[in-house]
C-alpha positions as CSV (number, residue, x, y, z in Angstrom):
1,X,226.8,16.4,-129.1
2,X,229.1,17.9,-126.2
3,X,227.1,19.6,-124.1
4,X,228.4,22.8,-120.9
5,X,226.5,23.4,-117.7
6,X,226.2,26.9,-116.7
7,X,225.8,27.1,-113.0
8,X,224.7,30.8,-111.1
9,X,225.3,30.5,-107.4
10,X,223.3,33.4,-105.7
11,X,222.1,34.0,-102.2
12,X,218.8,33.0,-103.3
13,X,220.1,29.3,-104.3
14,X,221.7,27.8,-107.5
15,X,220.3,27.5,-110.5
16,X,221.7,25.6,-113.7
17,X,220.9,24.9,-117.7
18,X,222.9,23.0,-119.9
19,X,223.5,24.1,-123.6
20,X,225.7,22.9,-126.9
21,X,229.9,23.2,-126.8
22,X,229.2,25.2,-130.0
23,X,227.5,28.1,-128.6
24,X,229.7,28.9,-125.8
25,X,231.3,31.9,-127.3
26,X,227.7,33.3,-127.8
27,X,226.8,32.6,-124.4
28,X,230.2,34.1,-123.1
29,X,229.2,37.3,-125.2
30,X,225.4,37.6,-123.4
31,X,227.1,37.2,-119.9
32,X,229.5,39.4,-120.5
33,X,227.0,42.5,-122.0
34,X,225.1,41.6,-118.9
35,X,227.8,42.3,-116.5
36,X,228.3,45.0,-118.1
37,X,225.3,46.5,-118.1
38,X,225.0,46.5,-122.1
39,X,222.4,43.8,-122.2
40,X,219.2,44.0,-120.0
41,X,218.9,40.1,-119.4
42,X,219.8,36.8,-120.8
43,X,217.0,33.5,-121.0
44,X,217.7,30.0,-120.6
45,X,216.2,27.4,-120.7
46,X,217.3,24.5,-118.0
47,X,217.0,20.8,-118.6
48,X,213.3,20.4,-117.9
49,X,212.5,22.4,-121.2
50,X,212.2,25.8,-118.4
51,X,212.6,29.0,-119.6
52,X,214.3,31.8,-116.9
53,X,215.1,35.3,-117.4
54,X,217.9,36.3,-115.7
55,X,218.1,39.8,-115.4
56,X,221.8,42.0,-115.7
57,X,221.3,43.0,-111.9
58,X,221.2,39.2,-110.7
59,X,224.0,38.0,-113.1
60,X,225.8,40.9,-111.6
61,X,225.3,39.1,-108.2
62,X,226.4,35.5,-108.9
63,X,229.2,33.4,-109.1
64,X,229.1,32.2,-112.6
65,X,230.7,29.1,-113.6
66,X,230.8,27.2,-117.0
67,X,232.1,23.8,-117.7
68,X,231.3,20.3,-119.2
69,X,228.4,18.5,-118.7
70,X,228.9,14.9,-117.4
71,X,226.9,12.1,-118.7
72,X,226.3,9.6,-115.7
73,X,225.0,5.7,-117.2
74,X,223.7,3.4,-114.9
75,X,225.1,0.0,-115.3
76,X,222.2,-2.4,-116.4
């Protein structure tokens, strides 16, 4: 499965989760309520199974940037 990284860059430091290629529109759609101010907060959950709220008022405050998630392998 394909997978984006959503990365919020804020005064207060970065913070990133990864999600599906699939739900990208829905994701788009959340942020964009947010920003708005049609949507109170969105949730996430990062890579360590973490759940954050991230309130309208912070999204509106960060630098928001989607793209594809890289798989790194070690060579064995």
């Amino acid at each position: 499965m394909e997978e984006k990284i959503i990365t919020f860059t804020h005064a207060g430091g970065v913070k990133k989760a990864s999600f599906a290629t699939s739900d990208i529109q829905s994701f788009k759609t959340s942020i964009d309520k947010c920003l708005k101010g049609e949507l109170h907060a969105i949730t996430l959950t990062d890579d360590d199974g973490v759940d954050s709220i991230y309130p309208s008022l912070y999204l509106q405050n960060c630098h928001i940037e989607i793209k594809d998630k890289l798989v790194r392998h070690r060579n064995l």
